[in-house]
N, C-alpha and C positions, 0 to 999 in steps of 0.2 A: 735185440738189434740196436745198435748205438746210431743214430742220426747225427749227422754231421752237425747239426744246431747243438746238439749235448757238446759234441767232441770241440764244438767251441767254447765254450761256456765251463766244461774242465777246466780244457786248456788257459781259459783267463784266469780262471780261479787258481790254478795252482802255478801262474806268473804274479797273482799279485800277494799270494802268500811267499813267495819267495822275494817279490820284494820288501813285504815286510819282515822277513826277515832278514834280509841283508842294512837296511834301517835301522831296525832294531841294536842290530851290531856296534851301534854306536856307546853301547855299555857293551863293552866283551864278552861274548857268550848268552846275552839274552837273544839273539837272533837264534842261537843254538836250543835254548831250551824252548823256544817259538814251536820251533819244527820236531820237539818231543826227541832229541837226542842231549838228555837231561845232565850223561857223564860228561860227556865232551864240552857242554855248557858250564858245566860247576868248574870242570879242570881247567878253561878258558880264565872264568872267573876269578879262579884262587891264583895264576899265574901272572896275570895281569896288572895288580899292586906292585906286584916283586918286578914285572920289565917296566913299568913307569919308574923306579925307582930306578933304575939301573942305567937309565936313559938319562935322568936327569944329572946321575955322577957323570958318565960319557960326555953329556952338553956340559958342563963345565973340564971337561979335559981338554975336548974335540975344539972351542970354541963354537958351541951349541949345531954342530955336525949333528951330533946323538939324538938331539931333542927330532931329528926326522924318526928314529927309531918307531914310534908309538904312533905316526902318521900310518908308515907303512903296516905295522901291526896291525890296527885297526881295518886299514883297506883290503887285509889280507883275511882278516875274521871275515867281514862284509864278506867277500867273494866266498869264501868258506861256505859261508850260512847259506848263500844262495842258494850255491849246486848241489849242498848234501842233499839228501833224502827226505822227506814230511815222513815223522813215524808216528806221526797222529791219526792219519787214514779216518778223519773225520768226511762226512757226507758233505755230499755239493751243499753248496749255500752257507756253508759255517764259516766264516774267514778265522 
């Protein structure tokens, strides 16, 4: 039987593991591999160099338009990281 005190105490733990992953995010794809979704973490990772570079040719075409580019990338990992899944399914108490 789940008592509401547990289902609180979940429920905080698995808001503040999501904010630390969405934190995290601030290196691309380590909020991903946080929450043990390891491919989509490394592919965040290894794509990440390449649109910073890409960004920064656009900021010099755009008259630095582009250099928003890697702003919203990142805010867009951060929300990412939040919502997916924990596939760590580690026990209450472990952050």
């Amino acid at each position: 039987m789940v008592t509401h005190e547990h289902s609180n105490t979940t429920q905080g733990l698995t808001t503040s593991r999501n904010v630390i992953a969405a934190i995290s995010s601030i290196i691309p794809g380590l909020g991903h591999i946080y929450k043990g979704q390891y491919r989509i973490g490394a592919g965040i990772m290894i794509i990440s160099p390449f649109l910073i570079w890409v960004a920064l040719i656009l900021g010099f075409a755009t008259a630095g338009i582009g250099l928003l580019i890697p702003v919203f990338f990142i805010i867009a990992i951060a929300w990412h990281a939040y919502h997916i899944e924990d596939e760590r399914r580690h026990p209450g108490g472990i952050i």
